[in-house]
N, C-alpha and C positions, 0 to 999 in steps of 0.2 A: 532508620533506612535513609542512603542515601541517595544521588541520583543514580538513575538506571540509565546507562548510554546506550540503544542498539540501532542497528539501522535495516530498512527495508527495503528491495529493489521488484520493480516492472514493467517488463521491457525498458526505454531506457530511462527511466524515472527511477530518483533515489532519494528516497528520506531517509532524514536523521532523526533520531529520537532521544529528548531528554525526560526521564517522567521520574516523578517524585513527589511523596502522600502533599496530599492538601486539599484546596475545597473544589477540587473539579474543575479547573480553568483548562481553559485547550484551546490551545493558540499554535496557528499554524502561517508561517512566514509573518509574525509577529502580527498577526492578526487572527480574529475569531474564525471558528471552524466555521459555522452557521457563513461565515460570507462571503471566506473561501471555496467552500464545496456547497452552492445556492440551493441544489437539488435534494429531496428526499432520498435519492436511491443513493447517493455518495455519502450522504450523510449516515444512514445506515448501514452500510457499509465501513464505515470508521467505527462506529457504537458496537459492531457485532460482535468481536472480541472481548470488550467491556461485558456483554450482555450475557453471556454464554458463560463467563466466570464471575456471574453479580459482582461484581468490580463499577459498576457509571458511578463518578461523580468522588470516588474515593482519591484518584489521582489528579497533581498539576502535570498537564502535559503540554511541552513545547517542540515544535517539530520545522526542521527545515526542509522542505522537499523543492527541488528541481528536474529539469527536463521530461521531456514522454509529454503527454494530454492528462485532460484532467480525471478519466477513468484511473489509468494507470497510475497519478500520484495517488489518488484515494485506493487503491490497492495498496502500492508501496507502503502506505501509512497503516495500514490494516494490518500489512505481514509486519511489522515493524513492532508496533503497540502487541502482538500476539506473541514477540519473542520475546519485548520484555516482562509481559504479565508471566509467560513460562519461568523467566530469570530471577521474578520477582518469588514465585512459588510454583514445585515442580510436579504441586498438584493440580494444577490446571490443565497439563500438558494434554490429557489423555481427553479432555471436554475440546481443546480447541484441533485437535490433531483428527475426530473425527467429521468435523466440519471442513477440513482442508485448509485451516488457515495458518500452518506452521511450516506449510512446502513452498519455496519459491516456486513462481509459473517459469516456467524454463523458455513459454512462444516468444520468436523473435521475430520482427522483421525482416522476410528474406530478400536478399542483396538482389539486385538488377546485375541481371549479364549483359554483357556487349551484343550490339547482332538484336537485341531484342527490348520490344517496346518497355518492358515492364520484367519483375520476377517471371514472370510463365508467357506472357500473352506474345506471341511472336507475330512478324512483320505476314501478311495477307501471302500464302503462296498463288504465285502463278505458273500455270504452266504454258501458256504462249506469250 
């Protein structure tokens, strides 16, 4: 096997994914996952894909992610690592596709209109 290139997007956050057999290293903007994402819940949230096709620990994975917070990159990273376990073998598909982790989230940030504070929230009417 050799490397699997795919990549993940979240709102507007986009990782790259390099992964390829080894002893489980995961390095994320050339640093450990664990210090990148400090949290339990991001952290598992990167491992679910792994987990759900007993895959932890079988792959080296290196991953570049930019822009969006840091929810949104630990998605990105998530949908990412899910297309290539899929790419890796096309029997996974059916275990991560009913968890929801092979559809891009489509929600975006909606744009601020003129005339108004915010997306929605408009200026106080008055009427005298």
């Amino acid at each position: 096997m050799d490397v699997i290139n795919t990549s993940g997007r979240r709102k507007n956050a986009v990782a790259r994914l390099y992964m390829s057999e080894g002893k489980g290293e995961f390095t994320i903007n050339s640093r450990d996952y664990k210090d990148y994402f400090p949290t339990g819940t991001l952290q598992y949230k990167i491992n679910q894909p792994f987990n759900l096709t007993e895959n932890a620990g079988k792959f080296d994975i290196k991953v570049n992610v930019s822009g969006g917070g840091i929810t949104g990159q630990a998605e990105a990273v998530r949908l990412a690592i899910s297309k290539a376990l899929v790419e890796l073998d096309p029997e996974n598909k059916p275990a991560l596709k009913a968890e929801g982790l092979t559809t891009r989230d489509p929600r975006m940030v909606e744009r601020k209109k003129f005339g108004q504070r915010k997306a929605r929230k408009k200026v106080q009417f008055s009427k005298r």
